[in-house]
C-alpha positions in Angstrom: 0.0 0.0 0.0 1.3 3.8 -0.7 0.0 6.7 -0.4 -1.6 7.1 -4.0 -3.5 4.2 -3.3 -5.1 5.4 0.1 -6.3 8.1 -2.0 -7.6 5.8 -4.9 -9.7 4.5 -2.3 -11.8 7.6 -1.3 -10.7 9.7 -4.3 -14.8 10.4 -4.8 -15.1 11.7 -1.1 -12.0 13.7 -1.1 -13.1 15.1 -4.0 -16.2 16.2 -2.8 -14.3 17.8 0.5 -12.2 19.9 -2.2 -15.6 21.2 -3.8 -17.3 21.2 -0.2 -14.3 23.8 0.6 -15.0 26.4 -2.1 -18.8 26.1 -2.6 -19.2 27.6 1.4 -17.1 30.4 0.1 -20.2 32.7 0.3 -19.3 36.2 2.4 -20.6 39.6 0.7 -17.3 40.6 1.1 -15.3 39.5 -1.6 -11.9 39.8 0.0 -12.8 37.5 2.7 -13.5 35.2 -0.5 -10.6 36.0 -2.3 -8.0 35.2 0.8 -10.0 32.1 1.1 -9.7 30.7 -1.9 -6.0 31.6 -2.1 -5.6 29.1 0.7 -7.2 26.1 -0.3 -6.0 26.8 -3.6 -2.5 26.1 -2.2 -3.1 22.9 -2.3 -2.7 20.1 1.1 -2.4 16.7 1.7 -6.3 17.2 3.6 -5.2 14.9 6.2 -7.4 15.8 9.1 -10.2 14.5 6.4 -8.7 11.5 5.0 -8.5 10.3 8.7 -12.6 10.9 9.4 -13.6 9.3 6.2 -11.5 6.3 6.8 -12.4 5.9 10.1 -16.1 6.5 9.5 -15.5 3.7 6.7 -14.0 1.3 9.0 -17.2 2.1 11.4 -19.6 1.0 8.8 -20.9 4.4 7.3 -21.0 5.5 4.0 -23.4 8.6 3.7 -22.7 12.1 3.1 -22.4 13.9 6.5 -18.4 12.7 6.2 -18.1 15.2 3.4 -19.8 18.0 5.3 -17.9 17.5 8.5 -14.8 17.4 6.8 -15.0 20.5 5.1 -16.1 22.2 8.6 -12.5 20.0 10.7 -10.5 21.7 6.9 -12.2 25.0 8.0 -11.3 24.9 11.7 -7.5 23.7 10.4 -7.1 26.3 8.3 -8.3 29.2 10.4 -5.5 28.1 13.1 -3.5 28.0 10.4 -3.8 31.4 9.0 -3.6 32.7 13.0 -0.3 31.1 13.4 1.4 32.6 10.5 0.3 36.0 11.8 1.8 35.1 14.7 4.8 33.9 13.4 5.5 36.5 11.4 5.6 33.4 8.1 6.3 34.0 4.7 5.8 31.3 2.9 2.6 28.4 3.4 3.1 25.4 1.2 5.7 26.3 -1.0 4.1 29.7 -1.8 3.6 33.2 -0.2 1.6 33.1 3.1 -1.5 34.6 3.1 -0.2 37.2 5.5 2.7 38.0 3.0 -0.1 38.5 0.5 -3.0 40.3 1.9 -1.2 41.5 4.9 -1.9 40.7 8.9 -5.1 42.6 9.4 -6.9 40.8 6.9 -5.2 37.7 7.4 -6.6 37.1 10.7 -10.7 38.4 10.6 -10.6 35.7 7.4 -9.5 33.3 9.8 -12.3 33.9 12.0 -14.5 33.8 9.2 -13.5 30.7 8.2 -13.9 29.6 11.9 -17.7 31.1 11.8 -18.8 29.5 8.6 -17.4 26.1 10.0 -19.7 26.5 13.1 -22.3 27.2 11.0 -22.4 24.2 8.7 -21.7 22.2 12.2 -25.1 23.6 13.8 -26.7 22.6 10.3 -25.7 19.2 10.7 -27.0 19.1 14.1 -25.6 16.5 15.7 -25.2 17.8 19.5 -22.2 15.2 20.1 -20.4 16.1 17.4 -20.7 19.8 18.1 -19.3 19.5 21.4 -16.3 17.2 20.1 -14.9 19.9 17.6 -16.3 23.1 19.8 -13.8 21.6 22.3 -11.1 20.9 19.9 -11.3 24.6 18.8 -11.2 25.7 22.4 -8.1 23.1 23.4 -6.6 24.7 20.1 -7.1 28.5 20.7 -5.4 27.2 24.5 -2.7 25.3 23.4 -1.5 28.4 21.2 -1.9 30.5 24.2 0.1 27.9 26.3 3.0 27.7 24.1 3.4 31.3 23.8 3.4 31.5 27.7 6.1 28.9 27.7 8.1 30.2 24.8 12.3 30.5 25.6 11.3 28.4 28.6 14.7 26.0 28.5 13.2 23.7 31.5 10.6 22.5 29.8 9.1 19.8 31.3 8.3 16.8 28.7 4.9 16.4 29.7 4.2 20.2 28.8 5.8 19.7 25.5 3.4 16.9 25.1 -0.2 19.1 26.3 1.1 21.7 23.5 1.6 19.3 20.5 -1.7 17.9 21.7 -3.8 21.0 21.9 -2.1 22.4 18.7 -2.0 19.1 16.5 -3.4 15.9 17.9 -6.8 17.2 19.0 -8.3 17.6 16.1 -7.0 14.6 14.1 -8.7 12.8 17.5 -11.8 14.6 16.7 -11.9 13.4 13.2 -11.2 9.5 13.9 -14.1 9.9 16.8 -16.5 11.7 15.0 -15.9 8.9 12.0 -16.5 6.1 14.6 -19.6 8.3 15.7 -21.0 8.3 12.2 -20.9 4.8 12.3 -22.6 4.5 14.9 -20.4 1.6 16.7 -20.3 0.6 20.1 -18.4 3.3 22.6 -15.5 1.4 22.9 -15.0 1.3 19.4 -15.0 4.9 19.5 -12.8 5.7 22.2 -10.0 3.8 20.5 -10.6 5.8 17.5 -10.5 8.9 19.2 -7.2 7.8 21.1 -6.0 6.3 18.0 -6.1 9.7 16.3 -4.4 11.5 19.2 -1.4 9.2 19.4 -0.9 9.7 15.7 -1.4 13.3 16.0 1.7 13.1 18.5 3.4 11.4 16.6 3.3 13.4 13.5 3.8 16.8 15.3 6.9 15.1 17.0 8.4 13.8 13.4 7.7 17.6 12.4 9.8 18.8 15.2 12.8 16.2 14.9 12.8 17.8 10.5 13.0 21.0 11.9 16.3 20.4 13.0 17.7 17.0 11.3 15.4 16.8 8.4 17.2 17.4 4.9 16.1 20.8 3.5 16.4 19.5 -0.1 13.6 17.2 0.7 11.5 18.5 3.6 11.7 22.0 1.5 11.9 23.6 4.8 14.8 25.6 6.3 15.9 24.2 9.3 16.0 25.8 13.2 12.5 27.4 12.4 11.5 26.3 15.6 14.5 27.6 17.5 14.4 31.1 15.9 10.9 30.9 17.6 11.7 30.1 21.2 10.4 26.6 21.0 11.4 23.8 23.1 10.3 20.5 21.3 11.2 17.0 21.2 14.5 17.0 19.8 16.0 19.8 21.9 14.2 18.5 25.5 16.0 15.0 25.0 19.2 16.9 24.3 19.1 19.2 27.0 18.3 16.4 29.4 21.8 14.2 27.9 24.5 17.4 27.3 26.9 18.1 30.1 26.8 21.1 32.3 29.2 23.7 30.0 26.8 22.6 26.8 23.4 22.8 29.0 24.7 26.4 29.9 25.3 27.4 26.8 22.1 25.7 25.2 20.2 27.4 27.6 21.6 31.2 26.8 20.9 30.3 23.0 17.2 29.3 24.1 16.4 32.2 26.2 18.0 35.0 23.7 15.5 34.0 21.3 18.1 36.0 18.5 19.6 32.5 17.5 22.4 32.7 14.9 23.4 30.1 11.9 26.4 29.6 14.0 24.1 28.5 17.3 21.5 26.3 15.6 25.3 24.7 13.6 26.4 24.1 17.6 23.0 22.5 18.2 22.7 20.0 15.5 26.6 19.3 15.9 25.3 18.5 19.7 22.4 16.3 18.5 24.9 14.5 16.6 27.0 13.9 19.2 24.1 12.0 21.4 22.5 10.7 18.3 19.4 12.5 19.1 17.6 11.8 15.7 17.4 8.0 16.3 16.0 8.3 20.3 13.9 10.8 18.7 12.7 8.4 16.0 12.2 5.6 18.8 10.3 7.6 20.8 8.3 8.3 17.8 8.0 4.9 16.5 6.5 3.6 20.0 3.7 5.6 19.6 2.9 4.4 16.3 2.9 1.2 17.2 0.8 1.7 20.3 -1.6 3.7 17.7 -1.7 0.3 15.6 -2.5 -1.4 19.0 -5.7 0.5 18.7 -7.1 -0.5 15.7 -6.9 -4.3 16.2 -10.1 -4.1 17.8 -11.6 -3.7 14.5 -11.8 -6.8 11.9 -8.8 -6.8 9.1 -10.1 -4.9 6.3 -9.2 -2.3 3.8 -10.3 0.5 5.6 -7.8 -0.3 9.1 -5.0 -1.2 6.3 -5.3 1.8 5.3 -5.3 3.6 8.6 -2.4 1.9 9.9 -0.6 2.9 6.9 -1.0 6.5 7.3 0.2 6.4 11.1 3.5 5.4 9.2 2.9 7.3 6.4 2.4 10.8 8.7 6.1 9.7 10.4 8.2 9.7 7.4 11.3 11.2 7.7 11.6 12.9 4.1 8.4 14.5 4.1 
């Protein structure tokens, strides 16, 4: 199984998502329309969907409220993602220009919360009261876990478990909210769903961790992304928590001074990744990664062996891979 062929499989649903995405493109303002379609013109893997239609196959549903909640998850997704390049002061989104690049901040951030209104407003027309609750309180744990890692930013002691609450309020909520609204569509006994809904949030760990390790050992040529991104931004992820916790006391000084400057240079992130090196951090990264996709694959084996699960379990791997 690859990747081409998970998409074979639903190619008519995520096809529908795509046209889902642009027909709710409806404001009287035509700027707010414009900076959408930009977006999701850019392009995406649509991950977040994939997941709920897979799982909502693998619970036994095949109707059309997947679509619809989809687009709303894709909405909710893309909003946060528009917030954070305001905040982050991006340029570039997806191998183009970031929408705050093109259209500027101001605009950039009320067509997120447009996009955040219009998704709330096809969720109360699907009206499903479960549901509702299960993405209102991912959008909540997201608009916290932004606020969380800004109040921890430059924050060298870190503690893993913290690390762990922001990569799950930023990432791994809502890819849980998709696997456990699929299992929900289904209709399938509450067990069922739970494991969905955990399976979701171990992969969405996992594939916000294998983000963080590229950042710093991924190869530019392939990942397309400059490295130290997250350093430049004050971050303390995966890869520089597990070297902090192995590098002597001269390094762990000096780590910590690069940290808290937040004014990293070329030659400091160069001392970094010559660190990492040193302590092989990339492979106890990638371990520590790979347990929780197995333990994710643990999940599913509650459901019978079918195409569906396959297919699943492939993109827990698929979401890890270290030349994305």
């Amino acid at each position: 199984m690859d990747i081409n062929y998970v998409y074979q499989m639903i190619k008519t649903e995520v096809e529908s998502v795509e046209k889902e995405l642009l027909s709710n493109l409806d404001s009287d303002v035509d700027m707010v329309n414009e900076v959408a379609s930009y977006v999701f013109e850019s392009g995406g893997k649509r991950l977040r969907p994939v997941f709920m239609i897979l799982a909502s196959k693998l619970a036994g549903y095949s109707g059309n409220r997947a679509i619809v909640l989809s687009g709303v998850v894709e909405y909710i997704h893309t909003a946060t993602l528009l917030h954070d390049d305001v905040i982050d002061g991006a340029k570039f989104r997806r191998g183009r220009k970031s929408a705050n690049n093109v259209f500027g901040n101001d605009i950039t951030v009320l067509c997120g919360d447009f996009l955040y209104s219009r998704a709330f407003m096809n969720l109360v027309k699907d009206g499903d009261p479960k549901v509702q609750m299960i993405l209102a309180n991912a959008a909540k744990t997201m608009s916290e876990g932004e606020v969380f890692q800004l109040v921890k930013t430059a924050e060298f002691s870190l503690k893993l478990e913290d690390y762990l609450k922001i990569i799950y309020s930023k990432t791994a909520v809502l890819f849980s909210a998709c696997c456990e609204i699929g299992g929900i569509l289904g209709k399938i006994k509450e067990e069922k769903v739970k494991n969905l809904a955990e399976f979701g949030k171990v992969v969405g760990l996992a594939f916000q961790m294998s983000d963080d390790i590229l950042d710093y050992l991924g190869e530019p040529e392939k990942t397309g992304k400059k490295p130290g991104t997250d350093l430049n931004e004050g971050k303390m992820t995966l890869p520089l928590i597990l070297l902090r916790d192995l590098a002597d006391r001269d390094e762990k000084k000096k780590l910590r001074d690069i940290i808290v400057s937040e004014s990293a240079t070329d030659e400091d992130l160069a001392y970094i990744i010559s660190l990492m090196e040193k302590y092989d951090i990339k492979a106890k990264a990638e371990n520590f990664v790979d347990d929780y996709v197995n333990k994710s694959k643990e999940l599913l084996k509650i459901f019978p062996e079918n195409e569906y699960r396959d297919a699943l379990e492939f993109l827990a791997e698929y979401v890890i891979q270290r030349d994305r």
